[in-house]
C-alpha positions as CSV (number, residue, x, y, z in Angstrom):
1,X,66.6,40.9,91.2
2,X,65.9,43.4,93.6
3,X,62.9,42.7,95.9
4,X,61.1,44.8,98.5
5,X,58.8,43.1,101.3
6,X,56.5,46.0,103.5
7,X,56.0,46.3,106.9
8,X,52.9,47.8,106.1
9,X,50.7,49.8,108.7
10,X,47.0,49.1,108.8
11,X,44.9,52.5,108.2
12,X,41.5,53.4,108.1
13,X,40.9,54.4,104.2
14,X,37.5,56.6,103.8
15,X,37.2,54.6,100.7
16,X,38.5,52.7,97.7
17,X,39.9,55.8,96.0
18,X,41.9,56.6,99.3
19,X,43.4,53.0,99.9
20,X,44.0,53.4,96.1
21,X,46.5,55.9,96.5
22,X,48.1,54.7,99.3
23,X,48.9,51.7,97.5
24,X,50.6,53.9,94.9
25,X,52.4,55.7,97.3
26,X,53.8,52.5,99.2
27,X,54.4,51.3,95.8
28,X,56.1,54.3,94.3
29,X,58.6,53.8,97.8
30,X,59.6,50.6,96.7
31,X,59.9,51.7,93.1
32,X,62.2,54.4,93.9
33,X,64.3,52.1,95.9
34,X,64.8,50.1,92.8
35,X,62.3,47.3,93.7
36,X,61.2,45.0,90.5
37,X,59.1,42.9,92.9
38,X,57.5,44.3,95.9
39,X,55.7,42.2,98.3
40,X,52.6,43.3,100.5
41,X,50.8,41.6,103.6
42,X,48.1,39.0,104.3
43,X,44.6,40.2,104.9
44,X,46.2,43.3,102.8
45,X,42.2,43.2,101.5
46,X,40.6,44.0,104.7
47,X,42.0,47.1,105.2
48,X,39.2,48.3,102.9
49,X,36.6,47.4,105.9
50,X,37.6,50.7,107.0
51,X,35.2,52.4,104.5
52,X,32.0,50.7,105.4
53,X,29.6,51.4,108.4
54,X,30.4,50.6,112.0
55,X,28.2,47.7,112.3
56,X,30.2,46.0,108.8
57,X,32.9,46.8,109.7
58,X,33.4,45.5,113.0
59,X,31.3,41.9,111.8
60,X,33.2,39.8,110.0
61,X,30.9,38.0,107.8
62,X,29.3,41.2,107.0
63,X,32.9,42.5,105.8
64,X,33.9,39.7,103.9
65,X,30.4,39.9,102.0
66,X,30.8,43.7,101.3
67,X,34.4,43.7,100.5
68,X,33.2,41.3,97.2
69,X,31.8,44.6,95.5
70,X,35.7,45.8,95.0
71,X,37.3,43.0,93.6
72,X,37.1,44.0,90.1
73,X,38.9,47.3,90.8
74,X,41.4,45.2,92.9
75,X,42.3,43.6,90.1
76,X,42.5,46.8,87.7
77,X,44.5,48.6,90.3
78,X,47.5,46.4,91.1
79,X,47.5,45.7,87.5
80,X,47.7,49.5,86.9
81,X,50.1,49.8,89.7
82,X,52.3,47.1,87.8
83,X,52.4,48.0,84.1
84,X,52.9,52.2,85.1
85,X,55.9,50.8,87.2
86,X,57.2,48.0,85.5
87,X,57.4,46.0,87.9
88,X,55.8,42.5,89.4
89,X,53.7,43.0,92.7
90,X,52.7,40.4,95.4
91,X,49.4,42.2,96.6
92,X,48.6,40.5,99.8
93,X,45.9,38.8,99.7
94,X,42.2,39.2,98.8
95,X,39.1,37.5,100.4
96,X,37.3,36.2,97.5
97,X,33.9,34.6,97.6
98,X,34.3,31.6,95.1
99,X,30.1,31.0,95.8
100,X,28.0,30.4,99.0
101,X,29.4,32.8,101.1
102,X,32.5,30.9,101.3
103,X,35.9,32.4,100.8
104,X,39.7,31.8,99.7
105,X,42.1,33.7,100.8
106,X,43.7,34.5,97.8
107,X,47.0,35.9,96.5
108,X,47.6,37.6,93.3
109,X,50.6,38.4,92.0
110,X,50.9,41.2,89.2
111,X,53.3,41.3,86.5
112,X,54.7,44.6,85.0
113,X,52.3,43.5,81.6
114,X,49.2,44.2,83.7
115,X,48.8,40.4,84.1
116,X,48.4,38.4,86.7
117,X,48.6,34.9,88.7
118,X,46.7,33.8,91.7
119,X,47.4,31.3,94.9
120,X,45.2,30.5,97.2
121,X,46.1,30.2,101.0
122,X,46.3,26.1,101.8
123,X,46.3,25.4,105.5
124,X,43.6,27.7,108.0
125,X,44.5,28.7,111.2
126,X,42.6,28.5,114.6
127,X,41.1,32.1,114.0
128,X,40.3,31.3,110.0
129,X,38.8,27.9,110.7
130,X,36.4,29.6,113.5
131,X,35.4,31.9,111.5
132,X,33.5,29.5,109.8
133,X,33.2,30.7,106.0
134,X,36.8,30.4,105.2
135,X,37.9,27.4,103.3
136,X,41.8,26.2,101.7
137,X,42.6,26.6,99.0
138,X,43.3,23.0,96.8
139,X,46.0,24.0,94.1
140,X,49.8,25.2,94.5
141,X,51.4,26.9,91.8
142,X,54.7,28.3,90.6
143,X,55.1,31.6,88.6
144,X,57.9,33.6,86.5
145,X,59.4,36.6,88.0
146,X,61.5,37.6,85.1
147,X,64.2,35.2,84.8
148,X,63.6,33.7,88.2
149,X,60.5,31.1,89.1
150,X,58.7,32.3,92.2
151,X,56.0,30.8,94.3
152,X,53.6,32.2,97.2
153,X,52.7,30.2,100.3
154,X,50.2,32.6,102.6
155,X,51.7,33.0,106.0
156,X,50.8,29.4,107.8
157,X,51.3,27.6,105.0
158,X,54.9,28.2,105.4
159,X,55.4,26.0,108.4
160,X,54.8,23.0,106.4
161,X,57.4,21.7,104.4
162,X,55.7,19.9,101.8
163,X,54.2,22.0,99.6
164,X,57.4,24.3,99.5
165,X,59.2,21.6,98.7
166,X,56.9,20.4,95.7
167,X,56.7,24.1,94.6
168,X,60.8,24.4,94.9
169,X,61.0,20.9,92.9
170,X,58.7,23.1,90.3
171,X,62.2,25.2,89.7
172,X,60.8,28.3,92.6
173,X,63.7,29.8,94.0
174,X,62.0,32.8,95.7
175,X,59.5,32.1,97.6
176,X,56.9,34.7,98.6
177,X,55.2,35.0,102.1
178,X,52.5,37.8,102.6
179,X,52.0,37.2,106.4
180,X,49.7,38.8,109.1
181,X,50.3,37.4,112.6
182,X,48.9,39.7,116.0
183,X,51.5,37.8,118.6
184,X,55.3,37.6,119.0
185,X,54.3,34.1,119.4
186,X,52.9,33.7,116.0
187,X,55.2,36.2,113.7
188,X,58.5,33.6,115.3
189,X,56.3,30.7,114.1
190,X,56.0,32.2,110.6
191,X,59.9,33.4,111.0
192,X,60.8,30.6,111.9
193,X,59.0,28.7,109.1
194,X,60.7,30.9,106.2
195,X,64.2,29.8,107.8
196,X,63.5,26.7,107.5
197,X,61.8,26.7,103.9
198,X,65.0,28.3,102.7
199,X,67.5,26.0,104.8
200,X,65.9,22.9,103.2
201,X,65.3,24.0,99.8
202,X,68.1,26.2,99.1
203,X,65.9,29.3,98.1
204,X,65.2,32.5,99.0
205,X,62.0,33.7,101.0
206,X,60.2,37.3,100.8
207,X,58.1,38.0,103.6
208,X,55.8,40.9,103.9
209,X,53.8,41.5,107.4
210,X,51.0,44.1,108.5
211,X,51.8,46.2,111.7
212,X,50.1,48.9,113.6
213,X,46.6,48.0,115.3
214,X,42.9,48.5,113.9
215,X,40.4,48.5,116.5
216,X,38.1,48.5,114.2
217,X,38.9,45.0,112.2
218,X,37.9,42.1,113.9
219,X,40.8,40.6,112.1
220,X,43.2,43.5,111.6
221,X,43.3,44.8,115.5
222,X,46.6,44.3,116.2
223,X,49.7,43.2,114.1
224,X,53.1,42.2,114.9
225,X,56.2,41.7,113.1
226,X,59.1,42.6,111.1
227,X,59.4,41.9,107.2
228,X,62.7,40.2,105.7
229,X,64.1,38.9,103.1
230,X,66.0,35.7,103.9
231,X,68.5,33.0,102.1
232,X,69.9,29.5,103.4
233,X,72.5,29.3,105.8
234,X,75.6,28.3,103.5
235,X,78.9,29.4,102.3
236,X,78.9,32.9,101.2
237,X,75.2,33.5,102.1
238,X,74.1,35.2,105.4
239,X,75.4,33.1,108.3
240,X,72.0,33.8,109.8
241,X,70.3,33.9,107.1
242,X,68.9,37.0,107.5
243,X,69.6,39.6,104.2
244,X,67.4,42.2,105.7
245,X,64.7,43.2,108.0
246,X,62.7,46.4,109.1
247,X,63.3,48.4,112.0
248,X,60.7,50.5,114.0
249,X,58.5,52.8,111.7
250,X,60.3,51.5,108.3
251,X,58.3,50.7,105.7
252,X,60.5,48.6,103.4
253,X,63.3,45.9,103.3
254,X,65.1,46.3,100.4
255,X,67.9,43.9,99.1
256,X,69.2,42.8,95.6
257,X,68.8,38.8,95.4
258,X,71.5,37.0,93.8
259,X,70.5,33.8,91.8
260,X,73.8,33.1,90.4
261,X,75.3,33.1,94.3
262,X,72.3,30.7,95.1
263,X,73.0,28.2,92.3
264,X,76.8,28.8,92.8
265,X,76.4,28.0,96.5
266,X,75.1,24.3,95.6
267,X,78.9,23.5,94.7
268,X,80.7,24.3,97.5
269,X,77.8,24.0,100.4
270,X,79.0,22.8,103.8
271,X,75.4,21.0,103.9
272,X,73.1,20.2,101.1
273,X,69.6,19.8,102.3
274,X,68.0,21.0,99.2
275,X,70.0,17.5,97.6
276,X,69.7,15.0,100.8
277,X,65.9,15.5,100.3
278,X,65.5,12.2,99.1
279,X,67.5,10.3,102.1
280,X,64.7,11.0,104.2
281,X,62.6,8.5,102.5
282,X,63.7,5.1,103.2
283,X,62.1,1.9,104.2
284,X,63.7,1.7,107.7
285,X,62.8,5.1,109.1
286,X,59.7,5.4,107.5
287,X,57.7,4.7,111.3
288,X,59.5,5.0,114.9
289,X,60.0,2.2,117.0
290,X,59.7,2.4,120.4
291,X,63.3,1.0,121.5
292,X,63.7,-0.6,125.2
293,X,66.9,0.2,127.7
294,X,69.5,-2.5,127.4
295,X,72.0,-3.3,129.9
């Protein structure tokens, strides 16, 4: 499968019909390229607070509460971005108002039918939980991609191993990251979460990230980051683990995924985390002890 993740810069759309066609042009990018799954960006939504007034715009409850009035054609366009491309899309995420004014951030993934799946972000960070209106998500999912089961997990949720781990027990062996992070600090957190997430589950991990800066977003000001596409550390995989990444101004890591490697790699890998899962969980380490010097 060949999978393209954006670096995607943060605009100011006039309005829906403009971010529209960006969206096909960004699309059409990965398309040529080859791309049957292309992956876009947390908070991918919010770029549409662009076309409100200065006062909206720069409030965040007042954004959130507007954006609602375009979710419907959200969900029409990525699903006419999908079927007149045939291919599946991973479009960021949407902040959806699931009743009194309180809000999932939500992913939905398209399929090239029109169709679509949805997973909702699971653990909030600092800046979500302040924000006050923002709540997790409380189901985790697993999707088809093809012939290859996929899953989502929002940006933070990928430092936690858990829920990967039940969604990789689910048969996911991509796993899809739309991230948005505005610090070095927090795009190597979320890096280094997706190295880990593939290291311990044997899998691969698409991550898509927002760059450029939006003075006018309260959450989109500045964005940091490179997007990658990522496999375990292993025998005749990246020794890194890196595929791919973007550089500077580029818009798109492309790379063909090979499934057949991953599964092959299970029989001759120099470590198998994915398998030892289960040694963790034993009686005898299941609390520290605090252990005193002996002479």
């Amino acid at each position: 499968m060949k999978v393209a993740v954006a670096k995607y810069t943060i605009d100011a759309p006039r309005d829906f019909d403009a971010f529209a066609l960006k969206q096909a042009h960004w699309l059409d990018e990965a398309h040529q390229q080859g791309a049957e799954l292309a992956v876009l960006p947390e908070y991918l939504s919010l770029e549409l607070g662009a076309t409100f007034d200065d006062a909206t715009r720069g409030d965040l409850h007042a954004s959130l509460a507007a954006l609602q009035t375009y979710h419907g054609r959200w969900l029409d366009l990525f699903a006419q971005l999908a079927r007149e491309r045939r291919m599946h899309v991973v479009a960021g995420t949407f902040l959806l108002d699931l009743g009194h004014g309180r809000y999932r951030n939500r992913s939905y993934a398209f399929a090239p039918d029109g169709s679509h799946v949805w997973q909702d972000k699971l653990r909030l960070t600092g800046f979500e939980k302040r924000a006050g209106v923002i709540e997790p998500g409380d189901a985790l999912k697993v999707f088809e991609t093809g012939a290859v089961r996929s899953a989502i997990s929002v940006c933070y949720d990928s430092e936690f191993p858990l829920p990967v781990r039940a969604q990789c027990e689910a048969g996911a062996r991509l796993l899809v990251v739309p991230s948005c992070t505005d610090t070095q600090a927090g795009a190597t957190r979320v890096r280094v979460g997706c190295l880990a997430r593939a290291l311990e589950n044997r899998c691969f991990v698409a991550q898509a990230v927002t760059a450029g800066q939006a003075p006018w977003s309260p959450a989109l000001d500045v964005n940091t980051g490179e997007a990658a596409l990522i496999a375990p550390m292993d025998v005749g995989l990246p020794h890194d683990g890196m595929i791919v990444q973007t550089r500077g101004q580029q818009h798109w890591a492309v790379a063909t995924l090979d499934f057949g490697a991953l599964e092959a790699s299970r029989a001759q890998a120099q470590v198998a985390n994915d398998r030892d899962w289960a040694s963790q969980y034993f009686p005898s380490v299941a609390r520290a002890k605090v252990a005193a010097f002996a002479r």
